[in-house]
C-alpha positions in Angstrom: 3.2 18.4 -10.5 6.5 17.5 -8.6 8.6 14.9 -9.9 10.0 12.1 -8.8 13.7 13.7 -7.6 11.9 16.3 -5.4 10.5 13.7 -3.1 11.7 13.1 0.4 13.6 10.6 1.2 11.0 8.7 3.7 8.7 9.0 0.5 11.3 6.9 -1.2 11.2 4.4 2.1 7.2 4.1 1.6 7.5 3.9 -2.0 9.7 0.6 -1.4 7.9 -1.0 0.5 4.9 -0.9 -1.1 6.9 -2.1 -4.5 8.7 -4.9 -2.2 5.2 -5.9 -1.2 3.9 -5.8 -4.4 7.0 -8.3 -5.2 6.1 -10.7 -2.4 2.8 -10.8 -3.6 3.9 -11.8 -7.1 6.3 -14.4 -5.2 2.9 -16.1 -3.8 1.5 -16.0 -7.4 4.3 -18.0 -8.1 3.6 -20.5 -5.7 0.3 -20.8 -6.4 0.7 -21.3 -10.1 3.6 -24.4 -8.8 0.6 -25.8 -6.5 -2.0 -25.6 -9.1 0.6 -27.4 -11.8 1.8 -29.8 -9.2 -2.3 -30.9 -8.0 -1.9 -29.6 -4.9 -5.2 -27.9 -4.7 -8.4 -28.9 -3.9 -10.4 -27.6 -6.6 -8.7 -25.7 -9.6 -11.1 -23.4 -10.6 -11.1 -21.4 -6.9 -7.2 -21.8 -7.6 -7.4 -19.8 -10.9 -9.4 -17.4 -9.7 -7.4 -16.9 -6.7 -4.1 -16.3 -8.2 -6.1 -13.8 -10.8 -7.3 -11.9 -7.4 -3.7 -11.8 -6.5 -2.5 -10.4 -9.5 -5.0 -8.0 -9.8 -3.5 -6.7 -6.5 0.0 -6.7 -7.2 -0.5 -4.8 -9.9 -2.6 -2.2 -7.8 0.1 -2.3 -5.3 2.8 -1.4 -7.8 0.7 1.5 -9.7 0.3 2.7 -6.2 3.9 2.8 -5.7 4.6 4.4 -9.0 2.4 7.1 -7.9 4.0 7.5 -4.3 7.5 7.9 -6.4 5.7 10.7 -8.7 4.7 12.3 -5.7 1.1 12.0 -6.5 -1.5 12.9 -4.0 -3.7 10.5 -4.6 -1.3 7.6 -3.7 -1.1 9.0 0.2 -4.8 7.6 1.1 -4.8 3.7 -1.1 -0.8 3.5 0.3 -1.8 4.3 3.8 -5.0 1.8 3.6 -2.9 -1.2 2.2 -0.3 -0.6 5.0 -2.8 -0.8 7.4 -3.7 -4.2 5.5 -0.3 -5.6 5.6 0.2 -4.9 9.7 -3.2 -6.9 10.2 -2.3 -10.0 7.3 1.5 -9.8 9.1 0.2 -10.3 12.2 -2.2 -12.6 11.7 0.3 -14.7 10.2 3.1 -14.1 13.3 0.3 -16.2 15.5 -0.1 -18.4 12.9 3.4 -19.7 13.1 4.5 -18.1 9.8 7.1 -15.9 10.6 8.7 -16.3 7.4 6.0 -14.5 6.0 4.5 -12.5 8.4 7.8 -10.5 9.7 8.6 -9.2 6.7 5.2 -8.0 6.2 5.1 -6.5 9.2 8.6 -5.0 8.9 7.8 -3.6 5.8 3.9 -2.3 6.7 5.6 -0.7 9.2 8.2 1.0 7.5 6.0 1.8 4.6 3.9 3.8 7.7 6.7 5.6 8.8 7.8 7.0 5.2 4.5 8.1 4.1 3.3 9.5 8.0 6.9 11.3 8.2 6.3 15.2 8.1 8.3 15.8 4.9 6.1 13.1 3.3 2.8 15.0 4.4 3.9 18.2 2.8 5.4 16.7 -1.1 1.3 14.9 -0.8 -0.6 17.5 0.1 -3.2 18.5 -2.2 -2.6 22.6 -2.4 -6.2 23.8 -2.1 -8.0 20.2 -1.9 -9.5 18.4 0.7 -6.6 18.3 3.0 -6.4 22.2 3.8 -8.9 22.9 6.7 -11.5 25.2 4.2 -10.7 22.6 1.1 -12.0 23.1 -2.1 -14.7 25.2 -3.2 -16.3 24.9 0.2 -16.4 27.3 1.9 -15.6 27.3 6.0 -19.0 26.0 8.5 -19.8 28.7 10.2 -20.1 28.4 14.0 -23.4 27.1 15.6 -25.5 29.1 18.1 -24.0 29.8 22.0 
């Protein structure tokens, strides 16, 4: 396995943003947790098991981060997926009037995109052998169908 110092720097770029995301999550557990002390909810049990839901994400977010900075291949697919996530959540939120929280989702979905699609980033997650080469695995190659 490669460690962390022989990653690209765009890997670095995607690892951070998912960690900064990760953060902002844990920044609306916070919140939550104030609004659930204060009475600000509606009805505390779908509170408290909302902020567990986010929890259970940040922390997914951050192990997925941690695997992006030890250059693991499985990290590429979840990283990519929860980018993808963060682009539609930080747009939805832009048309929702919260740009204070939608921009910097977007910025860093965005950004997070670039780092782990940039070419150096491809080659330190690619899966020698696996699924990603064109005759992956133990499978072998489908041969061509009649003229």
């Amino acid at each position: 396995m490669r460690s962390a110092t022989d990653s690209p720097n765009l890997l670095w770029l995607a690892a951070a943003a998912q960690g900064l995301e990760a953060a902002g999550l844990l920044v609306v557990v916070a919140l939550n947790v104030s609004d659930l002390g204060g009475g600000q909810t509606d009805r505390r049990s779908n509170a408290i098991a909302f902020i567990g839901v986010e929890v259970i994400v940040a922390i997914g977010l951050a192990v997925i981060a941690a695997g992006i900075v030890r250059v693991r291949p499985w990290s590429r697919t979840p990283a990519v997926m929860t980018q993808v996530f963060a682009v539609i959540i930080g747009i939805v939120l832009i048309q929702a009037g919260q740009l204070g929280w939608g921009l910097p989702a977007l910025v860093f979905a965005v950004a997070g995109l670039a780092g782990l699609f940039a070419p150096t980033s491809l080659r330190a997650l690619h899966r020698p052998g696996g699924t990603d080469s064109p005759h992956g695995g133990t499978r072998p190659p489908i041969p061509p169908g009649p003229p």
